[in-house]
C-alpha positions as CSV (number, residue, x, y, z in Angstrom):
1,X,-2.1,0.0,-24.1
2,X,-0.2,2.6,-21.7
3,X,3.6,2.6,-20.8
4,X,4.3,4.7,-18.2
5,X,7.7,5.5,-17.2
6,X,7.5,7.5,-13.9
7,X,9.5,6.1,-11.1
8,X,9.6,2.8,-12.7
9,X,8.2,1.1,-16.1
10,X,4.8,0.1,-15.8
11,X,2.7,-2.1,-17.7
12,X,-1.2,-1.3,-17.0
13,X,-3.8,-2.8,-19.2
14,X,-5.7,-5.9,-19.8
15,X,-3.6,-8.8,-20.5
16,X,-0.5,-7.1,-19.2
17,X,0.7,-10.2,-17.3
18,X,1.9,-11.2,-20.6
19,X,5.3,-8.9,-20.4
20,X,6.3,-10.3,-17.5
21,X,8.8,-12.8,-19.4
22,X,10.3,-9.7,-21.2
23,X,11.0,-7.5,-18.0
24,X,12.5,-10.4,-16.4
25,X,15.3,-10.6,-19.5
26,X,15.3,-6.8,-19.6
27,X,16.3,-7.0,-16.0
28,X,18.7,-10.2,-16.2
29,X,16.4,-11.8,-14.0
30,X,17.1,-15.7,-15.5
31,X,16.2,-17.4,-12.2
32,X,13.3,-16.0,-10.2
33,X,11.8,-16.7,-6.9
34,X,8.0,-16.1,-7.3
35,X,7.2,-14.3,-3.6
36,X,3.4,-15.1,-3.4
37,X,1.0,-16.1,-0.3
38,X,-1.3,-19.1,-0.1
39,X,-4.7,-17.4,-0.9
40,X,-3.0,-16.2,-4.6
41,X,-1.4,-20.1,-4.8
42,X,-4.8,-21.1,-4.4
43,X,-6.6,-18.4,-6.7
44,X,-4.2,-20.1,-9.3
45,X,-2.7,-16.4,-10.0
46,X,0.7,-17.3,-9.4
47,X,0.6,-20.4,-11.7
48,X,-0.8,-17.7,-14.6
49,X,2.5,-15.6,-13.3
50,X,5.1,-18.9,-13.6
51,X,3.0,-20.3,-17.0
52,X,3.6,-16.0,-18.3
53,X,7.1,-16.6,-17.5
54,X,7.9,-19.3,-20.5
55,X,11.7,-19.7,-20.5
56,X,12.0,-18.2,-17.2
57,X,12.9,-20.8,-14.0
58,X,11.3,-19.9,-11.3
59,X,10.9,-21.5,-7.7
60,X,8.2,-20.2,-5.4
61,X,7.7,-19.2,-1.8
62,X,4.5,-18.7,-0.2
63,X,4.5,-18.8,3.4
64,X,4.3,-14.1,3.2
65,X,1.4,-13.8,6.1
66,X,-1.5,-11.3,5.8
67,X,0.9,-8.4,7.5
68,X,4.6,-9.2,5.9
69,X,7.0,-10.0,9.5
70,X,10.9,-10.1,9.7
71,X,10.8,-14.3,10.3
72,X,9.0,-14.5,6.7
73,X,12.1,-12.4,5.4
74,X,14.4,-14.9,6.7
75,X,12.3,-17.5,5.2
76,X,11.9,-16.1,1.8
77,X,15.4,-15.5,2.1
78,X,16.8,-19.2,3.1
79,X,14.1,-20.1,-0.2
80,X,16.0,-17.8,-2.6
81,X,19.8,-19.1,-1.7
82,X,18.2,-22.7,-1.5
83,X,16.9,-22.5,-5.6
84,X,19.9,-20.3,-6.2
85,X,17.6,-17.2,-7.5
86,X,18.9,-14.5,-9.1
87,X,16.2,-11.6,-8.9
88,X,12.4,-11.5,-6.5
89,X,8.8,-11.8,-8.9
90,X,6.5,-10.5,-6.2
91,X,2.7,-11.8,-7.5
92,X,0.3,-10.9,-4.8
93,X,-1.1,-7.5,-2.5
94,X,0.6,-5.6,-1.2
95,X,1.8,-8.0,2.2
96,X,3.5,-10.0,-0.8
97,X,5.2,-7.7,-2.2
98,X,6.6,-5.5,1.1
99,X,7.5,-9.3,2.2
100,X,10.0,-9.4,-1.5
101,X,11.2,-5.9,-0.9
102,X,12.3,-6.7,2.7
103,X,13.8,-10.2,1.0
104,X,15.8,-7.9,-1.7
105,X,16.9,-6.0,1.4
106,X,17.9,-9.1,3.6
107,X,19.1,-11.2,0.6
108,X,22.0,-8.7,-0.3
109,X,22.7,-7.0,3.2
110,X,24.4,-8.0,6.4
111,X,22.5,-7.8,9.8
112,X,18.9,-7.8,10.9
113,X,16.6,-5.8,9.0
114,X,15.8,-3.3,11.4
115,X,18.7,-2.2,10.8
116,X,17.4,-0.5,7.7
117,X,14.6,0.9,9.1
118,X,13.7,4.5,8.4
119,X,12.9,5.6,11.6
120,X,16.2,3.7,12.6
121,X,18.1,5.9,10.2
122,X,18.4,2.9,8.0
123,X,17.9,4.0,5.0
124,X,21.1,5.4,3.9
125,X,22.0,1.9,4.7
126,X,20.5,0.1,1.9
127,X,22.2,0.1,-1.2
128,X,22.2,-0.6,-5.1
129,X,23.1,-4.8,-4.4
130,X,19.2,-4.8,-3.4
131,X,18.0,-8.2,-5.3
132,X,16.3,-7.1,-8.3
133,X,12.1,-7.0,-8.0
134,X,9.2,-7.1,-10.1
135,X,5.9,-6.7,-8.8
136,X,2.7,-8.3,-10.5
137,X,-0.1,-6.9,-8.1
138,X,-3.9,-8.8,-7.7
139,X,-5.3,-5.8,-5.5
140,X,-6.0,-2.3,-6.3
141,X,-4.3,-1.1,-2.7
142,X,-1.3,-0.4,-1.6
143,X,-0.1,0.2,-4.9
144,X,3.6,-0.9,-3.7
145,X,4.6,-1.9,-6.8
146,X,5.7,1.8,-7.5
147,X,6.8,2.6,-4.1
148,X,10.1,3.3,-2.7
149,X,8.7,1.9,0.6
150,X,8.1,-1.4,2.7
151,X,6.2,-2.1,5.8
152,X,7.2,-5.2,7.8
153,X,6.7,-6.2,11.2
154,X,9.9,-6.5,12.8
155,X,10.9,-8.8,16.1
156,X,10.5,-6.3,18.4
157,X,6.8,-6.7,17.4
158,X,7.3,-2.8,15.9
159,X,5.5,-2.6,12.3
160,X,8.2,-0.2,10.2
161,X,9.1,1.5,7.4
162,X,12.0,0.8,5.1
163,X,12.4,3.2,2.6
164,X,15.1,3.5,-0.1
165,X,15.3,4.1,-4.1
166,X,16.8,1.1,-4.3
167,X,13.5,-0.9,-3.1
168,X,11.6,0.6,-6.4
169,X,10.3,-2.6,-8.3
170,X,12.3,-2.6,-11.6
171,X,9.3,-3.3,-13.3
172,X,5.4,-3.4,-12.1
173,X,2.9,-5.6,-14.2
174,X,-0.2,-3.6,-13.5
175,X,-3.2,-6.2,-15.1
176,X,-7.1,-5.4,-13.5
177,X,-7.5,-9.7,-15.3
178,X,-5.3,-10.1,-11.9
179,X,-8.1,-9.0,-9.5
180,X,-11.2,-10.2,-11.1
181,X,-11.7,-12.7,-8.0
182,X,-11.0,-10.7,-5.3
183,X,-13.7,-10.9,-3.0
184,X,-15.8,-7.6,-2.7
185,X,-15.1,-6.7,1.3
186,X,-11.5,-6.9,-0.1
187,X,-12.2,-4.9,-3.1
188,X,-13.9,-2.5,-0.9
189,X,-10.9,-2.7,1.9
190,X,-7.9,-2.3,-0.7
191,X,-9.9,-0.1,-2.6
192,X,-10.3,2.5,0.5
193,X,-6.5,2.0,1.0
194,X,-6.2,3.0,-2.7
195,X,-8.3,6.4,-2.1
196,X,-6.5,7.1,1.4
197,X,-3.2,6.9,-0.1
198,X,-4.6,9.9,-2.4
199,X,-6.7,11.8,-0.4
200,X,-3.8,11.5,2.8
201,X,-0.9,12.4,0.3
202,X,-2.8,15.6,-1.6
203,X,-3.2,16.9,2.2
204,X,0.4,16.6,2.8
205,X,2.2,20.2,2.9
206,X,5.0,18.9,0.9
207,X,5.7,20.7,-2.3
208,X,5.4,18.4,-5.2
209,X,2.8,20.0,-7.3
210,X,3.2,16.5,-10.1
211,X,2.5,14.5,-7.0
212,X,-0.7,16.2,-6.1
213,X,-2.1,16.2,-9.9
214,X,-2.1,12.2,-9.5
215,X,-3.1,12.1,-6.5
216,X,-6.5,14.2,-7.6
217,X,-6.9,12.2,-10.7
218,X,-6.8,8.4,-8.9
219,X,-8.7,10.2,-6.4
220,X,-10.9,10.6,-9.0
221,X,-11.0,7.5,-10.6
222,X,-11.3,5.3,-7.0
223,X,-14.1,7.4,-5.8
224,X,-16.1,7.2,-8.9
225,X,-15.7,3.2,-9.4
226,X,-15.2,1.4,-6.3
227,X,-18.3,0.6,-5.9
228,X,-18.9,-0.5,-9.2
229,X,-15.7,-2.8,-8.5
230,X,-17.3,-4.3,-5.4
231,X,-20.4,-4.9,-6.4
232,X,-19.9,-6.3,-9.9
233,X,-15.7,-8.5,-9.2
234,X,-16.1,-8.9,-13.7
235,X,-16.1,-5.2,-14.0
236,X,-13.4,-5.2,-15.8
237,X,-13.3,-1.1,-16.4
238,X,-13.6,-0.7,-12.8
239,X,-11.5,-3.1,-12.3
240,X,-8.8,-1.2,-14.4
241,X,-9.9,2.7,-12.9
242,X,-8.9,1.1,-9.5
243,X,-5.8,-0.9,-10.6
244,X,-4.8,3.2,-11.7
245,X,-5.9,4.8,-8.6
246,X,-4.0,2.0,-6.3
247,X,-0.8,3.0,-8.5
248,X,-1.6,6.8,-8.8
249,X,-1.7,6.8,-4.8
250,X,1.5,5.2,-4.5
251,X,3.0,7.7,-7.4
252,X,1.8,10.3,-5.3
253,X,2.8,9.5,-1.7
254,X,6.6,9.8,-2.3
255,X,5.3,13.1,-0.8
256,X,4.5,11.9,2.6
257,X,1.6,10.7,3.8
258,X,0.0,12.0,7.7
259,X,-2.0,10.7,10.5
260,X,-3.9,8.2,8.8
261,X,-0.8,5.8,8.1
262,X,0.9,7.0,11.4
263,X,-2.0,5.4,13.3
264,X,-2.8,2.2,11.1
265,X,0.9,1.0,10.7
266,X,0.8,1.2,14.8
267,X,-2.5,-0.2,15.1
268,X,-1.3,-3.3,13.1
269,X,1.5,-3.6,15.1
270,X,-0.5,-3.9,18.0
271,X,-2.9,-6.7,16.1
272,X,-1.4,-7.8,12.8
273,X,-4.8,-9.4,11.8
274,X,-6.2,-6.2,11.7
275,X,-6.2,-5.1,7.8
276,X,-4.7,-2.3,6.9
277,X,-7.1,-0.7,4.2
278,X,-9.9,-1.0,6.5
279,X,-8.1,0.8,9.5
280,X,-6.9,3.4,6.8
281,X,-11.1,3.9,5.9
282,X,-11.5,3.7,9.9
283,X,-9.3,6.6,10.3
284,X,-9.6,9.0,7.1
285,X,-12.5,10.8,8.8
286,X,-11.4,11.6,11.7
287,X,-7.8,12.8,10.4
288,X,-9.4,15.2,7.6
289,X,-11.7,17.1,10.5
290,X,-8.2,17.1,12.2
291,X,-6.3,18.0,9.4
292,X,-9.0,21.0,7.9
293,X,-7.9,23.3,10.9
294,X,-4.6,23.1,9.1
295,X,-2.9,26.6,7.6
296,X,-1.6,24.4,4.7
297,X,-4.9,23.1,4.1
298,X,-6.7,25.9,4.2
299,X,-4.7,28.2,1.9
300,X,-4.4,25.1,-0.6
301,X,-8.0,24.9,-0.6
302,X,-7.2,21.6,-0.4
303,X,-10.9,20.1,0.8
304,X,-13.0,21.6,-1.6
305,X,-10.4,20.4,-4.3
306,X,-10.6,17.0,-3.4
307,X,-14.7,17.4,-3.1
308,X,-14.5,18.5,-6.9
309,X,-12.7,15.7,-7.6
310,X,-15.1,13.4,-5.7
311,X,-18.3,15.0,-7.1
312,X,-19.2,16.8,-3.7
313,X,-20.8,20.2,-3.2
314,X,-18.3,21.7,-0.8
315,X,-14.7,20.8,1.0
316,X,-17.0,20.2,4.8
317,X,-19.0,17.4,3.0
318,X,-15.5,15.1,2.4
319,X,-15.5,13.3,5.5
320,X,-18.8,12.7,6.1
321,X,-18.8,11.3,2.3
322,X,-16.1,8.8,3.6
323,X,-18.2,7.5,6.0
324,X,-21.7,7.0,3.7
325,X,-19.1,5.8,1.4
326,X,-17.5,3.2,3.9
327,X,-21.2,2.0,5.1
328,X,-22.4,1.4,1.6
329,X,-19.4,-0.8,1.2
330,X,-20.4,-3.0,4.2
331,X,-17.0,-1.9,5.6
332,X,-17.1,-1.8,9.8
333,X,-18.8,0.8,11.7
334,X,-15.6,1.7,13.3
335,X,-13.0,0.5,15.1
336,X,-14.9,-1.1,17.8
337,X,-16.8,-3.1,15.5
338,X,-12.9,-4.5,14.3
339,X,-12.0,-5.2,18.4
340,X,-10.1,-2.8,19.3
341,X,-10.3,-1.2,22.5
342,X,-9.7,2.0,24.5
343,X,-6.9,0.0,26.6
344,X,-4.7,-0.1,23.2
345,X,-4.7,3.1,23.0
346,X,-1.3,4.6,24.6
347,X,0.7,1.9,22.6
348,X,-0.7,2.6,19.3
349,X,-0.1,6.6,20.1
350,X,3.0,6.0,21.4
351,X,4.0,3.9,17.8
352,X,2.3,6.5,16.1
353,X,4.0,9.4,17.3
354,X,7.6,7.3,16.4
355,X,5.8,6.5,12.5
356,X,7.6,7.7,9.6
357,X,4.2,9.4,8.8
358,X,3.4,11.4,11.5
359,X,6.2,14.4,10.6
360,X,4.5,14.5,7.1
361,X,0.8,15.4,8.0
362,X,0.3,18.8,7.2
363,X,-0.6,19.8,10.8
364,X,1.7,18.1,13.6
365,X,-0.7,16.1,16.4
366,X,0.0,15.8,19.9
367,X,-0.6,12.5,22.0
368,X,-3.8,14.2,23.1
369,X,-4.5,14.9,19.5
370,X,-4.3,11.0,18.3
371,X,-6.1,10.0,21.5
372,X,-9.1,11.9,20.0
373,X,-9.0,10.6,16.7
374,X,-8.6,7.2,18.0
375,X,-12.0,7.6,19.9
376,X,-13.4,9.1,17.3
377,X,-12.6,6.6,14.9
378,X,-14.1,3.7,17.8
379,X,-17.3,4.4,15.6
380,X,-18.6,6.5,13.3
């Protein structure tokens, strides 16, 4: 068994679903609304999260779409008033639980949530009477059950950030058991999002020396068994190496994250159907060829670090390694292969250039500069 306390208490191991009824008391959560989607309903994972519960009432919401939107707030909202809830159990991926972090945000604060938006200047705006959250995740992705962070899709059509302390699950049930179903293109898809969040955070200039010692190490442990997760779904060790390196990325980006998630959130703004782990694997090439030109990068050594911790010979090798890595996966060729097209460009650079992420790359891009790595990125 670990117990991590590092931004939150964590439970990671096998079988760790089974605290779930003791970090609800320990939270004075005594009424929970069970924030889910209808592919975990169906997976009968959130009936293993209300049976874990025991004593614990629960009612459940499941309408969070594949990319969380401001309506399915509302929703999940009206559902928690309407079975008078007292605290969010988010049992899903990632869409899940940004959907119950924009609910503990809407649920507890006047106004329309973009209103707490960080590119908005909303942050300051949300406060401590945030609904209390767990987070049970069944992907190794986003790792947003440690996060500080949500991305929703807003009614402008904008996807944004809303970031605040406050939004920190108050416990995250980390149990690989969780994912043993998940399809492998989704393994492969989450797990890409997993090693993005490490690689893009250790690249960051930020200093935050503790953040970029996890971000190697999940690095690590994503590179060396995703593809034992995705061919073999029972793996239960790889299974468990990824669960880490989905929450090790997430531990890590409190740093900042770049280019990558500047041009995917806009992307999926543009086409919420588009997934958002895949466009992060569509995009890491291109963004570390941009990003090794940078003086941060270079006097970090921060390439050849990462290659160490990937197994390669030299820091030059890392983004071709991304893309072997994303073909043996039977990930897309590229962005074209996903439907997107050159006309899409200038509003996906345009949302990119307004992301929360794009002032935390270590090497600030131009319009021209994203245009590039867009076209790169068309195929690889």
């Amino acid at each position: 068994m670990a117990q991590i306390n590092y931004i939150t208490q964590i439970h990671i191991e096998i079988g760790a679903l089974t605290h779930l009824r003791a970090e609800c008391e320990r939270v004075g959560i005594t009424r929970g609304l069970i924030v889910t989607d209808v592919g975990v309903v169906k997976a009968g994972l959130a009936a293993k999260a209300e049976s874990a519960l025991g004593g614990v009432a629960a009612a459940v919401f499941a309408d969070t779409p594949s990319n969380p939107t401001e309506a399915a707030v509302r929703a999940g909202v009206a559902a928690y008033a309407a079975a008078n809830c007292d605290g969010l159990i988010a049992v899903g991926g990632g869409s899940a639980i940004d959907c119950a972090k924009g609910i503990a945000i809407a649920a507890a604060h006047p106004g329309p949530l973009t209103t707490y938006a960080t590119i908005e200047g909303g942050s300051p705006r949300i406060t401590p009477a945030c609904v209390p959250l767990i987070a049970v995740p069944t992907t190794a992705g986003t790792g947003s059950e440690v996060a500080r962070g949500a991305i929703i899709i807003v009614d402008d059509g904008r996807k944004l950030g809303f970031h605040s302390w406050h939004l920190v699950p108050k416990a995250a049930i980390c149990d690989p058991e969780l994912t043993l179903g998940l399809p492998p293109l989704l393994t492969a898809a989450t797990g890409m999002d997993a090693i993005a969040h490490c690689m893009e955070t250790f690249m960051s200039a930020a200093f935050n020396p503790p953040a970029d010692g996890i971000a190697l190490d999940g690095l690590a442990r994503g590179w060396a068994h995703i593809e034992r997760a995705t061919s073999n779904g029972q793996d239960v060790e790889a299974r468990l190496m990824m669960m880490s390196a989905s929450m090790q990325g997430a531990m890590a980006f409190q740093k900042g994250l770049g280019c990558v998630h500047s041009l995917s959130h806009s992307l999926g703004g543009v086409n919420p159907r588009l997934h958002h782990g895949t466009l992060n694997a569509m995009f890491l090439p291109a963004v570390i060829a941009f990003n090794a030109e940078s003086d941060a990068v270079r006097k970090e050594k921060r390439l050849a670090r990462m290659a160490q911790a990937m197994g390669l010979g030299s820091g030059s090798d890392v983004g071709a390694a991304v893309v072997e890595m994303n073909a043996r996966l039977g990930l897309p060729t590229g962005l074209a292969a996903m439907g997107v097209e050159q006309g899409q460009f200038a509003k996906v650079i345009q949302g990119a250039l307004a992301d929360h992420c794009h002032k935390t790359n270590p090497r600030l891009a131009s319009a021209a500069d994203y245009e590039a790595m867009l076209s790169t990125s068309m195929t690889h």
